[in-house]
KOLPA-391176 format. One record per residue: x, y, z of N, C-alpha, C in turn. Coordinates in steps of 0.1 Angstrom, whole numbers, plus 5000, padded with zeros to 4 digits. Atoms other than C-alpha are relative to their C-alpha. Layout:
XYZXYZXYZ
...
This chain:
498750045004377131118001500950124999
499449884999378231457993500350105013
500049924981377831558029501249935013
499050074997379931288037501450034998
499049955005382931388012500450125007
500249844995382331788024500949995015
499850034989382931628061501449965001
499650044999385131428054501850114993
499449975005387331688034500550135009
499549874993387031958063500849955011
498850084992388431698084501650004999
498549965010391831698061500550095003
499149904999392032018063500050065012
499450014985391632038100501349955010
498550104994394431788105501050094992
498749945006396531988080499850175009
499949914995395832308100501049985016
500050034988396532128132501649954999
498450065001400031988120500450154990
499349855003400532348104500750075015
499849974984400332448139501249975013
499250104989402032198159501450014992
498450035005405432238132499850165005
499649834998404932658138500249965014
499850024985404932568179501449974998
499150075001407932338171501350104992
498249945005410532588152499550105009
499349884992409732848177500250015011
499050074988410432608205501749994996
499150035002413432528186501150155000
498949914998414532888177500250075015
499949994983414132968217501449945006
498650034993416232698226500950064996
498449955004418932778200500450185005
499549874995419033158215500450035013
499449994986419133068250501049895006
498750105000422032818242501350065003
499049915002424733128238500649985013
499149954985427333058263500350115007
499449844994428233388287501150024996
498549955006431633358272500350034982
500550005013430433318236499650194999
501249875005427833658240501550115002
498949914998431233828259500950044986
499349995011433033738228499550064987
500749865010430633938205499650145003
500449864993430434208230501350084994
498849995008434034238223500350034987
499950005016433934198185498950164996
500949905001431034458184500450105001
499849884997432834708205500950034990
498849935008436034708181499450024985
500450035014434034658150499350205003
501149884999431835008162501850115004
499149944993435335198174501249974987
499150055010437035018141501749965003
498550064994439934898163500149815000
500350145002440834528160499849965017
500950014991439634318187500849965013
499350004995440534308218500649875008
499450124998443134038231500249905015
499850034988442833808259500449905001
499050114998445133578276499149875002
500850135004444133208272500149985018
500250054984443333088309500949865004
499750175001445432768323499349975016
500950074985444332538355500850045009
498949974986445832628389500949875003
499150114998448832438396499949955009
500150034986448332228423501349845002
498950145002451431988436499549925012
500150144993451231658450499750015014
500150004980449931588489500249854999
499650104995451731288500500349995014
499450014986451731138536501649895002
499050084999454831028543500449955010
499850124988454730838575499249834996
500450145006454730508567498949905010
501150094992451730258581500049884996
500250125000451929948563500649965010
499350074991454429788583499349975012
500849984990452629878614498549904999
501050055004449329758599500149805000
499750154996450829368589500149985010
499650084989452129328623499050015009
501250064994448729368637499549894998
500550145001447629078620500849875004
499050134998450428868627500350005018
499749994983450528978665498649975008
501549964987446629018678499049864988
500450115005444228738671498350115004
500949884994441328988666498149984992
500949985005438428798658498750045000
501049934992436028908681499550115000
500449895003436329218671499850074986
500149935013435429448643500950024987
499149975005438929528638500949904985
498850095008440129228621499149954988
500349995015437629258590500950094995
499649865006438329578586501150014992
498450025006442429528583499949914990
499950095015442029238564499450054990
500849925014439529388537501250114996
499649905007441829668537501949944994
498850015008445029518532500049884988
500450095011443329288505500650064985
499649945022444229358462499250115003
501049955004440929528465500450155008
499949854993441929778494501450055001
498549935000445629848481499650114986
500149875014443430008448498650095010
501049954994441230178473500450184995
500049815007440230558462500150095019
499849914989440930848486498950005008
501250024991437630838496500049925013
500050144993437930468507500949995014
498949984992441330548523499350085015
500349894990440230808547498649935007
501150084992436830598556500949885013
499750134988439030268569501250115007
499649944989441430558591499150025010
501149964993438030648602499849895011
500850134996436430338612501349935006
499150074988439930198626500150075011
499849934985439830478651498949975008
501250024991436030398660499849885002
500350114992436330028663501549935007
499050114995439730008681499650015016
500149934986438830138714499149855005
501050144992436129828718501049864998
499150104996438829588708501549995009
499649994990441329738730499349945013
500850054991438629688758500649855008
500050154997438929298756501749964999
498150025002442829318750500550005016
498949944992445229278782500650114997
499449895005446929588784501849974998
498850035001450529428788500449914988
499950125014449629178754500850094992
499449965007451729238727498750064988
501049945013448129258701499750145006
500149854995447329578729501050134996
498549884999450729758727499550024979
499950005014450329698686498650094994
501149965006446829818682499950165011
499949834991447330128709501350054989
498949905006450430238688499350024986
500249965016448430208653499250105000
500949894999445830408669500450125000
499549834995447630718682500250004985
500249955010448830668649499450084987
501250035006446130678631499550135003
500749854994444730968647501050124999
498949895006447931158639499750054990
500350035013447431108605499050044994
501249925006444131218599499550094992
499949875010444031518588500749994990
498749985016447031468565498849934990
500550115012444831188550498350094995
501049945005441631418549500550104988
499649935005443831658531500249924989
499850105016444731388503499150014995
501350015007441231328499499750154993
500549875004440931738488500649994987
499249975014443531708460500449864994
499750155002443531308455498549954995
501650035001439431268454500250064986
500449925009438731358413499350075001
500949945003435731508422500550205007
499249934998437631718444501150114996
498949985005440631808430499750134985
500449905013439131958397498950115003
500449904997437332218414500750114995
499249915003440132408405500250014989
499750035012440332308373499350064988
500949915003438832468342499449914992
501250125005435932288325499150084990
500949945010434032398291498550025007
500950004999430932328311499250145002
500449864996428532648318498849955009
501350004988426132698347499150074994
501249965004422732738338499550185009
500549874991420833108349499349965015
500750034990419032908374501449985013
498850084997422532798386499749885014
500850124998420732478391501449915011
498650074990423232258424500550085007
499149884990424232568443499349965014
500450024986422232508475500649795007
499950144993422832098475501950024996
498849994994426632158468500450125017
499749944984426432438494500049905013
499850104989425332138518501049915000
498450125002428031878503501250065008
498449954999430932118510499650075017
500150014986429332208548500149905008
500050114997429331888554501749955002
498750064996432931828546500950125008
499249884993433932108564499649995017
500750064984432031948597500349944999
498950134994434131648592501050065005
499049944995436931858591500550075010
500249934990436332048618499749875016
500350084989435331708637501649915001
498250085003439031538627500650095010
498849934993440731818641499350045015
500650024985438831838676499449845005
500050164995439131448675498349995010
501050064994435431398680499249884991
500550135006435331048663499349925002
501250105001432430858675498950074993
500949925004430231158664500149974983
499649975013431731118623499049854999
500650075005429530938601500849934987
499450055005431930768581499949974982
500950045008429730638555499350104991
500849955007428030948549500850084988
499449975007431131028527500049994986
500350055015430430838496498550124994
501449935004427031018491500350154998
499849805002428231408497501350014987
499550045015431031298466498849964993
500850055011428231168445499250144995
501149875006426031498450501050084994
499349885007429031728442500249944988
500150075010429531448411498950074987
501150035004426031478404500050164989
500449844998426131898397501150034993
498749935005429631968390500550165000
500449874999428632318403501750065005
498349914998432632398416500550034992
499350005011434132318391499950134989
501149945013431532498364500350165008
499749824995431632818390501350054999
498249934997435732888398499850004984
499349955016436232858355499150114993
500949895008433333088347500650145008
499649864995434333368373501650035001
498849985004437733318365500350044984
499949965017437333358324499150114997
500749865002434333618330501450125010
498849904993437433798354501250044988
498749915007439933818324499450054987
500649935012437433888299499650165004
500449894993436234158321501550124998
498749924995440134308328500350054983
499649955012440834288291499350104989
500949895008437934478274500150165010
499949834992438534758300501150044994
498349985012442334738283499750054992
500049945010441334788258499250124996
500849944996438835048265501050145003
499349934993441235218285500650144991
499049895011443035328252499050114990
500749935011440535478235499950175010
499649904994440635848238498550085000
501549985001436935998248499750124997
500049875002437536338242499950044985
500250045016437936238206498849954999
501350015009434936038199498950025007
501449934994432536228224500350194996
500049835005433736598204498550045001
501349925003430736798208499650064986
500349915014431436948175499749884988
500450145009431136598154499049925007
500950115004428236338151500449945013
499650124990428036118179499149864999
500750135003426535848162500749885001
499150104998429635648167499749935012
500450034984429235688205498749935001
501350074994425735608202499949854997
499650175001426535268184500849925013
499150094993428935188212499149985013
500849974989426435268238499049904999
500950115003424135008223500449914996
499550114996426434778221500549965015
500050004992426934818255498649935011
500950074993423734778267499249884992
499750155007422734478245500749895007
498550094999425834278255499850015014
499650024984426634378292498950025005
500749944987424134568309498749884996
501450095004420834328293500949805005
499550195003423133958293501349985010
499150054995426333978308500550055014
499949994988426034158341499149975011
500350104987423434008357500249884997
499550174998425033648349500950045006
498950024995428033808362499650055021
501149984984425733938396499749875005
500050124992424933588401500849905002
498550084997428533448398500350045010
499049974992429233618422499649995013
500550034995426433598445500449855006
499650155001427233208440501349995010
498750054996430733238449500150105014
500249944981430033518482499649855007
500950094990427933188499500949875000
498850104994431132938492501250035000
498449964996434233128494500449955015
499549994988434233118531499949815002
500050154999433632678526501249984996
499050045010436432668499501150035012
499249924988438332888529500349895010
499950114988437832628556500449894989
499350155004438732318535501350044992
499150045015441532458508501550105008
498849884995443432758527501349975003
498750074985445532588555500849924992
499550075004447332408529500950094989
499449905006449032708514501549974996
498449985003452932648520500149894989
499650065011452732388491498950034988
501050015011449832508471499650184997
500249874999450732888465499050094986
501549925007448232938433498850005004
501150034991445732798456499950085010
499749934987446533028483499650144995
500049925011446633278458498550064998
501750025000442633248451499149995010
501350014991441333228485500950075008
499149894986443633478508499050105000
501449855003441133718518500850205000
499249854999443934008520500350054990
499650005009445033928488499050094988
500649995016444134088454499849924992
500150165005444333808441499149905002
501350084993441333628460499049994986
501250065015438933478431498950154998
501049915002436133678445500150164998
499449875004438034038449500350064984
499449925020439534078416498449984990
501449974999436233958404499250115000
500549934998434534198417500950164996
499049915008437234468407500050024986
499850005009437134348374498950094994
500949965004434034428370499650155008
499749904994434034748391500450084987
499649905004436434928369499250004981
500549995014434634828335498850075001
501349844994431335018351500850084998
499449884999433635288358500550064985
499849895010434735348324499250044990
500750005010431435298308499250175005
500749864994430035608333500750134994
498949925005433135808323499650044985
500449945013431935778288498650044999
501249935002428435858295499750155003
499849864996429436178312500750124992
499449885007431736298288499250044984
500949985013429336228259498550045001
501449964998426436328274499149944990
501250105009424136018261499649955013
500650034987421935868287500049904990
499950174997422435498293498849955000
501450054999418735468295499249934984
């Protein structure tokens, strides 16, 4: 009986060892997560506070960021009109065409999304050609459905271009978004495919090779960029790590190194700033800013083909992807970060402290 108790009591305290265990596993999962939560703009912002706090200067100031302006893309050649008098002229039931129109000029396809829009341009260019076919060419439904076409195929592009700055998913690419890209920067290769893809339509519009366009497969390459949000999340991060970057050099700039690297005084000051340095940038915030940028070298030249050619009404947009420009997202960028190396070397030379 006593052998039983004995047993029964190392049991207890097996289970209480085993849930000692499993709660120590559990807060040092927890404190893990909560340290690898710190947003890149968050750690920047104590890199910042650290350097003025070690330099006893207040902290340094940076301009609030706003969204790139982007104005309206409207086609202004008119198509309804054109559109009813096909139905009222061609008796088109034989063919494809005369769901199509009807669906589209239904309640349902006057709230159609840009997407939608740009699909039935598609798909009337690819099924008029077979109901031409069966048309007289001297009928009046021929003359009406050959003039909607050329139309139509005019139009294209303008209406692909709507879909850039009319699509939400689209459109807020440019826009800036609290969200942050993970270190893995988890969606970069399947947006890389989304935005090749619409840059092969684009490329297929404007060398009018519309039986090749998959019409359909447009809904799906919006859902993956949906899915990821990886544009969006990239342009606001290398655009807020770019003026966080510009402004701690500012402020950097003023400080006088001749002063607090004196050979003849203590450089214990320097050595605090030196280790807030490497802490902060050199351990956390320059290789996230190495893989921002990496990120954004392998879609600049996508963003380029779909966003450029639309410059004379969209000059902050032009602004951010001109490759001559200083201004270009990824240049300055890279600049930004350029000259903030440059004045951390500057201070390692004149204070003779090794960075190591």
């Amino acid at each position: 009986m006593n052998h039983l108790k004995a047993l029964k009591k190392s049991h207890q305290q097996g289970n209480q060892t085993s849930q000692f265990g499993y709660l120590c596993s559990l807060l040092c999962c927890l404190l893990l997560l909560c340290a690898c939560t710190d947003k890149p703009a968050d750690v920047y912002l104590e890199y910042q506070q650290r350097l003025a706090n070690a330099l006893d200067k207040p902290t340094p100031d940076t301009a609030k960021l706003t969204n790139v302006a982007l104005s309206a893309v409207s086609n202004n050649k008119p198509t309804n009109a054109q559109q009813l008098s096909i139905l009222q002229l061609a008796q088109l039931s034989h063919c494809k065409l005369n769901t199509l129109i009807a669906e589209h000029n239904s309640q349902l396809g006057k709230l159609a999304s840009p997407a939608s829009q740009l699909i039935y341009q598609l798909q009337f260019i690819q099924f008029a050609p077979q109901c031409l076919d069966s048309l007289e060419p001297d009928s009046k439904s021929y003359q009406a459905i050959s003039n909607e076409l050329h139309n139509k195929k005019q139009q294209l592009l303008d209406q692909f271009k709507q879909l850039l700055y009319k699509d939400p998913e689209l459109k807020r690419t440019w826009q800036l978004t609290g969200y942050t890209l993970d270190t893995n920067l988890a969606g970069l290769v399947e947006t890389e495919l989304a935005l090749q893809s619409l840059v092969n339509l684009k490329q297929q519009i404007i060398q009018q090779q519309y039986a090749q366009i998959d019409s359909q497969a447009l809904y799906p390459l919006l859902a993956q960029l949906r899915q990821f949000n990886f544009n969006q999340a990239l342009i606001s991060a290398v655009r807020q790590q770019t003026q966080l970057n510009n402004s701690t050099s500012n402020f950097l700039a003023n400080i006088e190194l001749s002063t607090l690297c004196n050979p003849l005084k203590n450089k214990r000051q320097a050595q605090i700033l030196s280790n807030v340095f490497k802490k902060y940038y050199l351990q956390q915030l320059q290789p996230y800013q190495a893989q921002l940028s990496g990120a954004l070298e392998r879609l600049m030249p996508l963003y380029q083909a779909l966003w450029q050619d639309s410059s004379p009404i969209q000059p902050q947009l032009t602004a951010l992807l001109s490759p001559a420009q200083p201004s270009n997202i990824l240049t300055a960028f890279k600049e930004s970060t350029k000259t903030h190396v440059i004045w951390w070397q500057k201070f390692y030379k004149t204070c003779e402290i090794s960075p190591i």
